[in-house]
Structure formats: C-alpha cells, structure tokens
C-alpha positions in Angstrom: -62.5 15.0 18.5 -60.1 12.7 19.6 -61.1 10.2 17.7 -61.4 11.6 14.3 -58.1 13.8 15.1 -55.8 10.9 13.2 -57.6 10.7 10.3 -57.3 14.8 10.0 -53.6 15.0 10.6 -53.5 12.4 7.5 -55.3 14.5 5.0 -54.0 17.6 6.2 -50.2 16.2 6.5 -50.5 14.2 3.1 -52.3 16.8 0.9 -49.6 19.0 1.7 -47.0 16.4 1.0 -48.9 16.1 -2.6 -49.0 19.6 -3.6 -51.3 19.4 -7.0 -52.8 22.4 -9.3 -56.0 22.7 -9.9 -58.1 19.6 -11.7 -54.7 18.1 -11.3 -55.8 17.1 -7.6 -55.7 12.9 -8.6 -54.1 12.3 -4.9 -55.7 15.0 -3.0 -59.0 13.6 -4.1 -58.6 10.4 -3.5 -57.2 11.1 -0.3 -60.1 12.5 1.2 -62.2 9.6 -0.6 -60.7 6.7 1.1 -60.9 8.6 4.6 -64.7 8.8 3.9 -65.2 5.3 2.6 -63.5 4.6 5.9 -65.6 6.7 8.0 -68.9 5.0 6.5 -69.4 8.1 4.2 -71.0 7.0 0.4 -69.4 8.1 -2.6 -72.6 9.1 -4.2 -71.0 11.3 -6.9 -67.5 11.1 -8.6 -66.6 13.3 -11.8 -69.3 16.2 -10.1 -69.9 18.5 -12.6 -67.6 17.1 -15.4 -64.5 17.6 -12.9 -62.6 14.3 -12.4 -61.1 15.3 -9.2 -64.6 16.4 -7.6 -67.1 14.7 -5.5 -69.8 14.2 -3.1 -70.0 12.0 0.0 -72.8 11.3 2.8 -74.0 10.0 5.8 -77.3 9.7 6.9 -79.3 8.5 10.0 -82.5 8.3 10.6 -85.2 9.7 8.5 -85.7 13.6 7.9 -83.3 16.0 9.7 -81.5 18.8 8.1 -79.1 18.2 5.2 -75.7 20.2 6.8 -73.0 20.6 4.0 -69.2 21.1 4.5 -66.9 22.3 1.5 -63.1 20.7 1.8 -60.9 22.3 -1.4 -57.1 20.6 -1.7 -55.6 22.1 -5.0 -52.4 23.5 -4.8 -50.2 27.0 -6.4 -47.7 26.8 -8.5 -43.8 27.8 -7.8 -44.8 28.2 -4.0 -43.7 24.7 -2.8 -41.2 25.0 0.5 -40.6 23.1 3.3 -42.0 23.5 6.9 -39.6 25.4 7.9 -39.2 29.0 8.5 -37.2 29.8 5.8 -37.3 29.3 1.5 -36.4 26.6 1.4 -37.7 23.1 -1.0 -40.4 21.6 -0.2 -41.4 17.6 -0.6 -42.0 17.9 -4.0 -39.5 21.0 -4.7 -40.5 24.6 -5.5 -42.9 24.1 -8.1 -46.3 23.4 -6.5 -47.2 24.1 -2.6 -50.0 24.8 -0.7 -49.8 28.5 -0.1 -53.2 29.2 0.8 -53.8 26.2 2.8 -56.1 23.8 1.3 -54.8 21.0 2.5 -55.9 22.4 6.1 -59.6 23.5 4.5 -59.6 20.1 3.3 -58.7 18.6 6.9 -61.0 20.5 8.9 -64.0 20.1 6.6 -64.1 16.8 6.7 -63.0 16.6 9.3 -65.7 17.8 11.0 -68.0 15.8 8.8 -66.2 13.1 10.7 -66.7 14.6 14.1 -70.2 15.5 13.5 -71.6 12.2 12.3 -70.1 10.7 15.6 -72.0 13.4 17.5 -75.5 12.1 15.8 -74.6 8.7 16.8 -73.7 9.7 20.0 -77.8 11.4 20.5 -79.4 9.8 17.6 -80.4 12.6 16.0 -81.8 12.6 12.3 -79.7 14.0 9.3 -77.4 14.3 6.7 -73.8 15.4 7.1 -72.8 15.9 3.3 -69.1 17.0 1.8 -68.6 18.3 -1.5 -65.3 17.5 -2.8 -64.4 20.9 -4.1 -61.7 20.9 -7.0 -60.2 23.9 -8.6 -60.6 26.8 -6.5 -57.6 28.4 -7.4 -59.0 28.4 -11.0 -62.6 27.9 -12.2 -63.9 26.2 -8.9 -66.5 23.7 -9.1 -68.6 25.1 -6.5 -69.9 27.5 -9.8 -70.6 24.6 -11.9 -72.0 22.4 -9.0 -74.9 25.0 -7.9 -75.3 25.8 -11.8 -76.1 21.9 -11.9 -78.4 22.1 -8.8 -76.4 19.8 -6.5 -77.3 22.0 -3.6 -81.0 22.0 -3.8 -81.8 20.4 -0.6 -79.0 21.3 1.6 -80.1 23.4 4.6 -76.8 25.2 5.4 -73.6 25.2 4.5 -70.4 25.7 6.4 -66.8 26.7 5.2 -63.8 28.2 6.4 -60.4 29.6 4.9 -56.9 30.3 6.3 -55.9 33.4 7.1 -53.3 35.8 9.6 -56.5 36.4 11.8 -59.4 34.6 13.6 -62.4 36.6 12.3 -65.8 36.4 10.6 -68.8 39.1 9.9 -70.4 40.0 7.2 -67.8 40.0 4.9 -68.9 40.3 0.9 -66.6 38.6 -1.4 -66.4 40.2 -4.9 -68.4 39.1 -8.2 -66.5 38.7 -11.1 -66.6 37.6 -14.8 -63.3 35.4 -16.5 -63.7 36.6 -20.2 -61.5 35.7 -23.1 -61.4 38.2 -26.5 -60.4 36.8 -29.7 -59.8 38.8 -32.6 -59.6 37.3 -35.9 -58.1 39.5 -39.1 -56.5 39.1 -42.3 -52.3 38.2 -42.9 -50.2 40.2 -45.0 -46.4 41.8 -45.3 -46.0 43.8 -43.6 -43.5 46.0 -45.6 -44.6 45.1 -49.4 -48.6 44.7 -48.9 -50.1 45.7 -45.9 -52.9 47.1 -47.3 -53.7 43.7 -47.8 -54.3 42.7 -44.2 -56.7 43.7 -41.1 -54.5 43.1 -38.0 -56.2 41.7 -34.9 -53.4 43.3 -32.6 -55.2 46.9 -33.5 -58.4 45.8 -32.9 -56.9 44.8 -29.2 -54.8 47.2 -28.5 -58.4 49.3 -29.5 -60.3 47.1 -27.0 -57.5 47.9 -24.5 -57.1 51.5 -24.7 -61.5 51.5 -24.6 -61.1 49.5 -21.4 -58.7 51.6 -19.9 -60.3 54.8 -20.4 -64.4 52.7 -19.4 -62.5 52.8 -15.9 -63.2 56.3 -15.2 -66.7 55.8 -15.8 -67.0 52.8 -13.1 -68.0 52.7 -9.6 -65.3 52.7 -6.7 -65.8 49.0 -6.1 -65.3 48.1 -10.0 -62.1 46.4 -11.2 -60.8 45.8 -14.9 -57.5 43.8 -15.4 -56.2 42.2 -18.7 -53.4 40.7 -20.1 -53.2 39.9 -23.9 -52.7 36.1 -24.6 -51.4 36.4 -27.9 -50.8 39.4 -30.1 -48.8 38.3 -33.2 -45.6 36.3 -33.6 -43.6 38.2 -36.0 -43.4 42.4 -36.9 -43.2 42.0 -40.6 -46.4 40.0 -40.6 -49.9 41.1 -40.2 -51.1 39.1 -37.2 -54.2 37.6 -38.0 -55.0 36.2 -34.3 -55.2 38.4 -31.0 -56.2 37.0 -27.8 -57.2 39.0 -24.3 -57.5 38.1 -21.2 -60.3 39.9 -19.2 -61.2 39.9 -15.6 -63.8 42.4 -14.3 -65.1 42.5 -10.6 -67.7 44.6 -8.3 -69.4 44.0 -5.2 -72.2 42.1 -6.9 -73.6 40.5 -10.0 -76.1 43.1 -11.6 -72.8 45.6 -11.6 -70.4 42.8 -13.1 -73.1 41.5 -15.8 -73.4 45.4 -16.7 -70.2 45.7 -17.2 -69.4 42.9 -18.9 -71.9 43.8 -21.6 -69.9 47.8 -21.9 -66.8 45.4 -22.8 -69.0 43.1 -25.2 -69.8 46.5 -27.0 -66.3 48.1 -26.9 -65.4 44.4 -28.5 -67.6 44.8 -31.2 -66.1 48.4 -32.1 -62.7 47.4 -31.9 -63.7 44.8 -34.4 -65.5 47.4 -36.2 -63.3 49.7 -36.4 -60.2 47.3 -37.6 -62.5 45.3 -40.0 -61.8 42.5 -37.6 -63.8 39.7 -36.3 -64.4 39.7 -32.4 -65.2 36.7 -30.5 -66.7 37.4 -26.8 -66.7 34.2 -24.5 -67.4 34.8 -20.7 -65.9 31.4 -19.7 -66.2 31.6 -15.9 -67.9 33.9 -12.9 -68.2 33.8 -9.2 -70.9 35.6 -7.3 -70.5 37.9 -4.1 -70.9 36.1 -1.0 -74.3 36.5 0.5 -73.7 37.1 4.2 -76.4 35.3 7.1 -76.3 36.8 10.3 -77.3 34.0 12.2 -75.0 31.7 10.5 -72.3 34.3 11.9 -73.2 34.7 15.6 -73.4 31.1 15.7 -70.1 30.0 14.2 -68.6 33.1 16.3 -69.7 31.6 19.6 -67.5 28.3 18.7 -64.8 30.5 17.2 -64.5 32.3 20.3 -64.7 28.6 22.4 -62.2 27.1 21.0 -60.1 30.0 21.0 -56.5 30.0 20.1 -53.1 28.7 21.7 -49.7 28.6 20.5 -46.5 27.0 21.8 -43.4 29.6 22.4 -42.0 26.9 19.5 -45.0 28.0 17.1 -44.4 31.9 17.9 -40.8 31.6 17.2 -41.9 30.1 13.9 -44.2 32.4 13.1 -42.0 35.6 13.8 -39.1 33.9 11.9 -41.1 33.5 8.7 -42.4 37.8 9.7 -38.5 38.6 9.6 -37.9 36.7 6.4 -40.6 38.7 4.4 -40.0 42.1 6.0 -43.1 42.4 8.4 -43.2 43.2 11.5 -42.2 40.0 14.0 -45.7 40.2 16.0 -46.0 35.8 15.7 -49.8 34.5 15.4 -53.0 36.1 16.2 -53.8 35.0 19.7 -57.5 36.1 20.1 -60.9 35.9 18.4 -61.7 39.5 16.9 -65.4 40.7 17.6 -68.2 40.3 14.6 -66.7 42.2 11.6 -69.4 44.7 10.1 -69.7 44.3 6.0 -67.4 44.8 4.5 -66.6 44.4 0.3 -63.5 42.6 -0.6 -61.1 42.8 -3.7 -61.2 39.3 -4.1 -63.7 36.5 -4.7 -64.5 32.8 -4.0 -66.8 30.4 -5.5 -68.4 30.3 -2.1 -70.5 33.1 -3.6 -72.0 31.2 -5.3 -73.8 28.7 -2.7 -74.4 31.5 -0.6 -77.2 32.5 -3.0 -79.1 29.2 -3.3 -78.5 28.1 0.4 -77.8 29.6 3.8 -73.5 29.6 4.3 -71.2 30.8 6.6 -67.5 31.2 6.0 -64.9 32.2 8.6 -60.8 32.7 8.4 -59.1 31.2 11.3 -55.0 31.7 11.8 -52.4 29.6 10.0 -50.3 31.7 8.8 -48.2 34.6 10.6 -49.8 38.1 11.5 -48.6 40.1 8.4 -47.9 37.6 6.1 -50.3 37.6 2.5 -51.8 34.3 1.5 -50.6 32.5 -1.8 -46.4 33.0 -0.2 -44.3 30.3 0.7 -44.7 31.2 5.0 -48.2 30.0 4.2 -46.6 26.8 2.8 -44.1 26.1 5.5 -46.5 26.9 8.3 -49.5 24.6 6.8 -46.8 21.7 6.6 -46.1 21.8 10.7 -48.0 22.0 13.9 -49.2 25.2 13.0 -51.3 23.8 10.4 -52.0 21.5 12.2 -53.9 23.3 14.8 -55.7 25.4 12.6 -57.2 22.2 11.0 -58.4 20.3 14.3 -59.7 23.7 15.7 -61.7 24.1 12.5 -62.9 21.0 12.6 -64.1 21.5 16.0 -65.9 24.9 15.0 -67.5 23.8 12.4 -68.9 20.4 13.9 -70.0 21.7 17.1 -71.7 24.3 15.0 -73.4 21.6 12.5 -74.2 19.8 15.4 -76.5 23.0 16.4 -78.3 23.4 13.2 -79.2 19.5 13.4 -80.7 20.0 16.4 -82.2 23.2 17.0 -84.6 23.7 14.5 -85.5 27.5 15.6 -81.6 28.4 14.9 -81.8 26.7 11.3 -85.6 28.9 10.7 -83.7 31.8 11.4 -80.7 31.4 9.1 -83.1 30.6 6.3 -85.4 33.7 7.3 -82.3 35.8 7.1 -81.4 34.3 3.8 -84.6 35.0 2.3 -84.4 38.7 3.6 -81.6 39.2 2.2 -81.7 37.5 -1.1 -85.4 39.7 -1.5 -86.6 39.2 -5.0 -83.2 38.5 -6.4 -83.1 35.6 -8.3 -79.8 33.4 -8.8 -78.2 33.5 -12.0 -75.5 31.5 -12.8 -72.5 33.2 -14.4 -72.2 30.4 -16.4 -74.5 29.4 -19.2 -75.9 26.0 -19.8 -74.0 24.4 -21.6 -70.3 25.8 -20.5 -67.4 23.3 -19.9 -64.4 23.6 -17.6 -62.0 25.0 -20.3 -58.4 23.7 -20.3 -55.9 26.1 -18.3 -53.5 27.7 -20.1 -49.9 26.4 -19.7 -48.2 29.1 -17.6 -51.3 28.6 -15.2 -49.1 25.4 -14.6 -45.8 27.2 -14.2 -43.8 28.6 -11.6 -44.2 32.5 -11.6 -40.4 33.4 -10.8 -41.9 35.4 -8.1 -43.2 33.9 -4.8 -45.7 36.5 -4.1 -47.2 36.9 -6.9 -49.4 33.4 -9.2 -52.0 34.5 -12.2 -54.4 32.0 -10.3 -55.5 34.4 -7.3 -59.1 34.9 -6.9 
C-alpha cells in the first residue's frame, strides 16, 4: 500500500476540493482518469452509457484469470459544502456543493485498490483483470442502472464496493427497490371566474392521483413506501391550469413488489385522468433494484475488515466529538471496532449497487468516516471526508478491498462459491432492468442543482 498511498490521498484530497453534482463530475472524472492512465490502466470506455462523466478502465496480465471489478462514485450534494473543520463553516468552493456522503473517499479507495491489487499480481504473476467502473450520478439516476441494462458487466466475476458510514459493518444487508416516476397531466385553459366550464384542469386530476395515492398506502405492505411532490400545479388561480406535473417515488424490499405497485399508480393515473377529462402521461424514468446479498462475498471481506481494523488519533476523536456536539448527538467520537456479520436486514433506502448485485456476485461494506451518530448527506460528513479522517477511511478501504480481490484472483474454490451462492439465491429470478430500452438519462430538474436551505435535508437521497 505504500506505494499507491500518494496517488489515493490525491483523488481523495482533490475530489473533495472539487465538490460537483451529479453528471456535473467534469474534474472528478478526470481526476481519477489521469491516475489510471498513470498507473498503466486503459481507458477502454469514455461517455459509458451516454454519461459524459462515466467510464471504464483495465488492467490485465496474463491470459484467463478472473475479471475483479471495483466501483469508485465522486459526485457531490448540493448546499452541504464546509470546511474540514469541526464546525459550519465554508468550504473550498463555499456552501453550495460538498461531499456529504463521501464519494470522494469511495472514489479513493476503489481505485485505489485497483492500484494496490494490480501491484499484488505483478508481485506473484497471477492472471486477471482488475477493472473500474467510473460511476457517475449516484446521488441521482446512477449509471450503474444504465451500465448493467447495457450489459457492461457480463463477464465480470465479482464485484466489490464500499460506502461511508458511522460504523464498520457488513452482512446481509438488502437495499430497497424503487421506481423514479414522473405524472403529467394535460387539460384544457379557461377563466376561471367568467368560463370555467370551458376548461378541464390538470391540478384536479393531481390532486385526484394524490389523494388515490395516499389512501393505496393502507393497502401496502410494511416495507412499501410512496412519496410525491407536485412539480407544477398551475401558475395563476383565475386560470384553469392546463399542465400538472408529479413527482413519484415508490420503494419495497424488491422488484416484483415495486413493479406491482407501480402499475396500482399507472391505473389510479388513468382515473384521475378519467375522472377530470384530462390526459395522463405515465413515464417511469429511473429504478434501482434491492441489493442481492452473497454470503461468501461477506465472510470474506469481513476477515480483512476485521484485519485492518480501526485506529484513531486523540486529535481525530476530538474531531469527531466536536462535530457530535455541534449537531446535538451524543459526543461518543468514531467507531473503534469491527461489528460481527449483520443478519438481513431491509433498508429504507437504495443504491444502484442493486443492480449489479443481480447480474454478478457483489459485496458492499460501510466502513467509518463520519462521527458515531452523525446521518450521512450533513456537513460533519463533509468536514471529516476533507481531513485525516477521510483520509484513513480511504487507505483502509483500499486495503480491504485489494487484499480481498487479491483472494478471488487466486483462490478459485472461494470465487466457485460466491457464484454458487449467487445462483442460489437469484433461483429462477430473472434480471429486469427498471429501465426500458431505449431510456435516456433525463435532465435534472433545477432545484436538484440548488442549495436546500437546510443542511440535513437534499431531494437527491437515495
């Protein structure tokens, strides 16, 4: 590691100095390009996927050998930008963009330890491909979606990823599912106070679709979630708004539910429509899958977690507690040791990560770099992610995940047995895209680029 630790402390140190939202990600990108041209990695894919600020990258020796895949992300939030320091206070590039769930540092370790791994094949000469996927947009419509959709992962054996978080843990976690869909309803203008008969106003028809939705969610499973928020909805009172636009996000523990539901709220579209003598427009513009877990892929990436291990200077703890006692938690510092295998467990929130997970063996873990306490996407995530801290968590993860590559190159039984146990678990379940064939990024709404006014809170969460 010591020699590929400079060339991680550079993408971790000036991604985060470059704070950029999603498909925005010009300098993050090339960053991570010109450290793997210099490594002897080959651009063999720019614009992935019809996302400028996408890629892939290899290295190969030998012939044969198992095709190991790492996945660095770099974009950025908006208004969460802050300096490293343990405080609010303005960051490089002010307030309005910062890295407050530490991308720059899942950038750094990921290729990182593409870095650290090809070394270790040279070192032994063993046969591969260490691969890295340059992956844009998380925050927003990830490219991970469209890249499997595209079939860029059809001869990868594994895949290996990690995220920040206030603890060092991984199990078999499932991520959520979810749908992105956007409603348009389309009436008929009028006056409203001389000739209203005259018009069809697409506000009813989504305030209809809105009060349907609301009272769906008693009919829904547990682990079901439906949240909207209307787009447009008229411009002036005394005129019949002939354009509505909603928002939809719906979530479950897996596909099958999602897709279900998503066709209830095609239908309750259609009524509303109906009803109002509207026109309804149904596009589902973007999806995630759950995250498959592989229980070999676990208990081996555990083993290095718990290796490495964790170790703070009294420096770092101060830090950490500092940012605790600026946002009200309790002044506990970092996580100091490796929790056991978490059981399964369903999550709230999903990643694009899903998505692989179902066409390829994958493995995600959360290792510390960010206080006990402390919720992703705040500015304590920023500051911490911009300082030692950060630091750390990007070298250890690089560590992790090479020596762990380095395992699945060369002990072929351990890579049998992840893809046994992904076949076991996948069954007869075939992948599905969420996205149909011919879907296109969309272009992000502009308040997607805009500070929130509230530093826990962005409309860009997963």
């Amino acid at each position: 590691m010591t020699e590929v630790r400079p060339a991680i402390l550079r993408i971790s140190r000036e991604v985060w100095a470059n704070p950029e939202l999603s498909r925005q990600e010009v300098k993050s990108c090339a960053i991570h390009v010109r450290e793997l041209e210099a490594e002897g990695f080959t651009i063999t894919s720019r614009n992935t996927s019809g996302y400028p600020t996408a890629f892939i990258a290899e290295w190969r020796q030998g012939t044969g050998g198992p095709v190991i895949a790492y996945l660095p992300e770099y974009d950025a939030l908006p208004g969460l930008g802050n300096a490293a320091e343990p405080r609010q206070t303005l960051g490089p590039t002010g307030a309005e963009v910062g890295h407050a769930c530490g991308h720059n540092l899942i950038g750094a370790g990921c290729t990182g330890a593409a870095f650290a791994l090809k070394r270790m094949m040279k070192a032994d000469g063993t046969p591969g491909t260490v691969r890295v996927y340059g992956c844009a947009a998380e925050e927003s419509q990830g490219v991970k979606v469209y890249m499997v959709r595209d079939g860029l992962f059809g001869d990868v054996d594994a895949a290996l990823a990690w995220h920040p978080a206030p603890i060092a843990a991984t199990g078999s976690v499932r991520t959520a599912a979810n749908n992105g869909i956007r409603i348009t309803f389309r009436g008929r203008t009028a006056h409203a106070g001389n000739s209203p008969w005259e018009g069809r106003s697409a506000v009813d028809a989504a305030e209809l679709f809105g009060h349907a939705i609301n009272l769906m969610r008693e009919h829904v499973l547990p682990t079901a979630r439906l949240h909207y928020v209307y787009e447009a909805a008229g411009v002036a009172p005394n005129v019949v708004p002939d354009f509505a636009k909603i928002w939809l996000m719906i979530r479950d523990k897996d596909r099958p539910n999602v897709a279900a539901m998503t066709e209830w709220a095609r239908q309750i579209a259609d009524g509303a429509a109906m009803a109002t003598q509207t026109k309804a427009e149904f596009d589902v513009f973007f999806g995630v899958s759950d995250l498959l877990p592989n229980a070999t892929l676990i208990n081996g990436i555990h083993a290095h977690m718990t290796a490495v291990g964790l170790d703070w200077t009294e420096e770092e703890q101060v830090f950490a507690r500092t940012c605790q006692a600026a946002m009200g938690v309790p002044e506990k510092g970092m996580a100091t040791k490796v929790l056991p295998v978490l059981g399964e467990i369903t999550t709230g929130g999903g990643t694009d990560v899903g998505d692989i997970s179902w066409v390829v063996p994958t493995v995600l873990f959360g290792w510390p770099s960010l206080p006990l306490g402390v919720g992703l996407h705040t500015w304590p995530v920023t500051a911490c992610g911009g300082m030692s801290i950060g630091d750390k968590a990007s070298l250890d993860t690089a560590k992790i995940l090479a020596g762990f590559g380095h395992d699945l190159m060369t002990m072929p039984a351990l890579l049998a047995a992840a893809k046994a146990d992904f076949l076991k678990r996948k069954g007869d379940t075939a992948y599905v895209s969420p996205l149909s064939a011919g879907k296109k990024p969309e272009i992000l709404p502009a308040f997607m680029h805009k500070a929130t006014g509230d530093d826990t809170a962005t409309p860009l969460e997963g």
